[in-house]
Each structure stands twice: as structure tokens, then as C-alpha cells.
C-alpha positions, -999 to +999 in steps of 0.1 A: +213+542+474+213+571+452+192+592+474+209+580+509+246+595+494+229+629+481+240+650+507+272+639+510+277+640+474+266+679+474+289+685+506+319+667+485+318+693+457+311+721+474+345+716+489+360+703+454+348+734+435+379+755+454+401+738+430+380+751+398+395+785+410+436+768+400+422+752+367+411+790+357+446+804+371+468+779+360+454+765+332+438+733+325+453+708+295+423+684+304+398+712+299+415+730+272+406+701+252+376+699+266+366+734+254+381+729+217+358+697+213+327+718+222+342+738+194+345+710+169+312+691+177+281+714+181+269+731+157+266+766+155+228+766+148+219+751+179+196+771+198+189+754+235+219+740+252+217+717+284+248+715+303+249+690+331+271+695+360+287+726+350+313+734+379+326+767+373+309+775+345+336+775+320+325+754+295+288+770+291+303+803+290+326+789+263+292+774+241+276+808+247+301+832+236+323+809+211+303+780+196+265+784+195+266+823+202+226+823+197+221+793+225+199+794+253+220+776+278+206+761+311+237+748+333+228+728+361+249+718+389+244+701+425+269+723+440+260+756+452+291+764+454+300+764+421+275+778+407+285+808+435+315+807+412+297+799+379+278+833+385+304+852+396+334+843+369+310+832+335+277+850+340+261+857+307+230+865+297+221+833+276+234+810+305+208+802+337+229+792+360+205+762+385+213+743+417+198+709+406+202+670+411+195+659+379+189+622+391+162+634+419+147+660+399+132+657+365+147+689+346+114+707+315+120+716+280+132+704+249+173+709+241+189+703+214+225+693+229+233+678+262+265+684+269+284+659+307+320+681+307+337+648+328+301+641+342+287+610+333+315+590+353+301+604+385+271+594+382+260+558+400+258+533+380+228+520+395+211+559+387+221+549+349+194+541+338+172+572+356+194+594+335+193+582+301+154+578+308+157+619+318+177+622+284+154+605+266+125+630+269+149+660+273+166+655+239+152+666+212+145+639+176+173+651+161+195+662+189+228+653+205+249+644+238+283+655+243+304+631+267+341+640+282+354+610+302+383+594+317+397+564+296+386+533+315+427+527+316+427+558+333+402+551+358+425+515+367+455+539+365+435+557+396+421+532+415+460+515+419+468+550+431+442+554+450+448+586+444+429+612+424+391+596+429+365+610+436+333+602+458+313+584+432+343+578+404+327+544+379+346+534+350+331+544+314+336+518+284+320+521+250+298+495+257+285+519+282+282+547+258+264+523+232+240+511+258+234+549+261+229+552+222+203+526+219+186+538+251+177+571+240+171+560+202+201+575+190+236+559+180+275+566+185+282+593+157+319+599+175+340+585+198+377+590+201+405+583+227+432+615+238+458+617+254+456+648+279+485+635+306+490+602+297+484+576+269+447+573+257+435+588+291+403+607+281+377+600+256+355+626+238+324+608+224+286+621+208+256+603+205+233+614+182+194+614+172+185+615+136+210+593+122+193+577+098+182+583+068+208+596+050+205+628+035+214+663+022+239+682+043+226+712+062+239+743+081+240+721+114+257+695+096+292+712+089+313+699+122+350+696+118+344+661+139+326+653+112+350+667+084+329+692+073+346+731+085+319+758+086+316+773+055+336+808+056+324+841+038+339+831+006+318+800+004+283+821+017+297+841-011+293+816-036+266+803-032+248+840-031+264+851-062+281+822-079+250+804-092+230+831-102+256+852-120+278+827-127+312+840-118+328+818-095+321+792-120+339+807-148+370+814-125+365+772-113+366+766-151+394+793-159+416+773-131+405+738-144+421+748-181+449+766-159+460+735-143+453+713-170+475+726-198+504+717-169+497+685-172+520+664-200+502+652-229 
């Protein structure tokens, strides 16, 4: 099945990718908050970034030059037309921009994030499982997937339309995503429902390797999604200067007494 549609799959977005050009014009909410999640879940330490299905290119350019500016990026697409565009518009020189059907093809290397930007619900679900078997030994142990998708109330909101769809458009529950989790060894670490247009239309979700066990926060840890904001140059600050001399701890304890004798008796 998967193979018999391939060509008209590839023929499909080479027409859709005209409309990439509008979303950069016009503006985009959809992708907007696409772009600001990327910003809240990878970490800025990650150093090889797989981006499947990258249309224009927007989102990979994003990761490269305001998220994980030391990332290698490899963004693939089956349409080479977008990547015409993807080339054009967001060439960088971290980003590889490849013509590649990640179902037929069995993509090298080890990354540390996979990110789908409103991917994963255009792939078959009979060609499920291929993928999460391709994740599987593409992912790194402690690495992550990044998953934008249409609500499934969005996708019913759609299909009574009939309007909207396109050529392979399957609805994307969290059972999905958690049959994804446990296939690749990993779990849910995120999973949240946004409104872009409508009520609880899009969901932003991570899986992630490495979950367990518990234990000290790191570098890569400190994700606003997570509630931890990268550490600014006052805290980099402290922890250079503050335990070893001392000071920031005698201005902690100088505001402790401070606030303290405001307190009534």
C-alpha cells in the first residue's frame, strides 16, 4: 500500500509546497506556535538534529539559528519541491537539506532529537510501525521526538468538511503517541492540547529516552516545558564565583535578614 501511493504522495506535495510560500508572507498562527515549542522543548545542548518532513525549511532554520545554534541538522523531505524552497529561503550551513522517503529508505546516524513539524499524521497508519522501528535505531538512549499534530477533534472537525485534508490525513490520539513511547523504549514526558484556530485543535507532545532513573539536573535538562528556564548569566555567574568566594551567598543571607525583620514578631 505504502509503496503503490508513493508517487502520488510526492506529486501531491510538490503542488502543496506553493502554499509554504503565503505561510512565510502572511504569517502562520499554526506554525508560530510551532516554532516557540521547538523553543521551549529542545535543549540547547543538543548537537544532531533530525527533522522529518521539513517543507519549507522554516522550522530547521528556526533549531539552527535560535534553539540548538551548535546542531547539526539533517531535514529530510519527499518533496523536491520544497526542499527547492527549503534551499533557497532557510539555507544554513548546519542544515542538509535531503529529498528522502523516510518509510522506503532507512535514513544513518545517531540524533539526538527527531523533530515531525505536523508530520506524523501523514504518515499511513499501516507504515506505523516501519517508522517507529526507523526511530528506534535512529534515536539516540537518551534522546527525544518532537510531535506537532492536529487534535483528533480537529481531524473529525475536517473530515465533516471535507475540507482541508490532505492525501494521507489519519487521526492522532495519545494512545497513538504512547504506543509510540513504549515502541522505541521511551515514555510521554509532554503532551498538551492548544488552541491555534479553534478549541484544543493541535497538540504539542515529546517522547523521551532516558527517563528513568531519576537524577541530578543537567545543562540539557533546563526546558521551560519542563519548568526549568535556561539559566541566564547571572546564574553562570554564581555558580563561577558564588561558591568559591562566597559573595552571592552573603548577599542571599543579607536579603534573608532583610526580609525577615519585615516580618511581625
Amino acid at each position: 500500500m505504502v509503496r503503490t501511493m508513493k508517487g502520488d504522495v510526492e506529486t501531491y506535495y510538490d503542488k502543496f509546497s506553493r502554499k509554504f510560500i503565503d505561510d512565510i508572507v502572511l504569517g502562520n498562527e499554526r506554525i508560530k506556535q510551532q516554532l516557540q515549542f521547538f523553543s521551549r522543548a529542545l535543549p540547547r545542548t543538543v548537537r544532531s538534529v533530525l527533522v522529518v518532513g521539513c517543507g519549507s525549511g522554516q522550522g530547521a532554520h528556526h533549531i539552527a539559528t535560535a534553539v540548538s545554534t551548535r546542531a547539526r541538522i539533517l531535514a529530510i523531505d519527499i518533496s523536491s519541491e520544497s526542499l527547492k524552497l527549503a534551499k533557497s529561503l532557510f539555507a544554513h550551513p548546519r542544515i542538509e537539506y535531503r529529498q528522502v522517503d523516510v518509510i522506503e529508505h532507512p535514513l544513518s546516524g545517531e540524533w539526538e532529537a527527531i523533530v515531525l513539524p505536523d508530520v506524523y499524521e501523514h504518515i499511513p497508519k499501516a507504515a506505523r510501525t516501519i517508522l517507529h522501528e526507523r526511530f528506534n535505531r535512529l534515536l539516540t538512549p537518551n534522546g527525544r521526538i518532537l510531535f506537532t499534530i492536529p487534535s483528533p477533534g480537529k481531524q473529525a472537525s475536517l473530515f465533516k468538511k471535507d475540507e482541508g485534508l490532505q492525501i494521507v490525513d489519519e487521526v492522532v490520539t495519545l494512545e497513538d503517541l504512547n504506543v509510540v513511547a513504549k515502541e522505541i523504549g521511551g515514555a510521554l514526558a509532554y503532551f498538551s492540547l492548544l488552541s491555534v484556530w479553534e478549541t484544543n485543535d493541535y497538540i504539542h507532545a515529546v517522547i523521551e529516552r532516558g527517563t528513568e532513573p531519576v537524577r541530578p539536573i543537567n545543562e540539557e535538562d533546563e526546558l521551560p516545558i519542563k519548568g526549568r528556564i535556561p539559566r541566564n548569566l547571572r546564574h553562570r555567574l554564581k555558580d563561577a564565583l558564588g561558591h568559591r568566594f562566597g559573595l552571592f551567598r552573603l548577599h542571599e543571607e543579607w536579603n534573608r535578614r532583610r526580609i525577615s525583620r519585615r516580618i511581625p514578631g
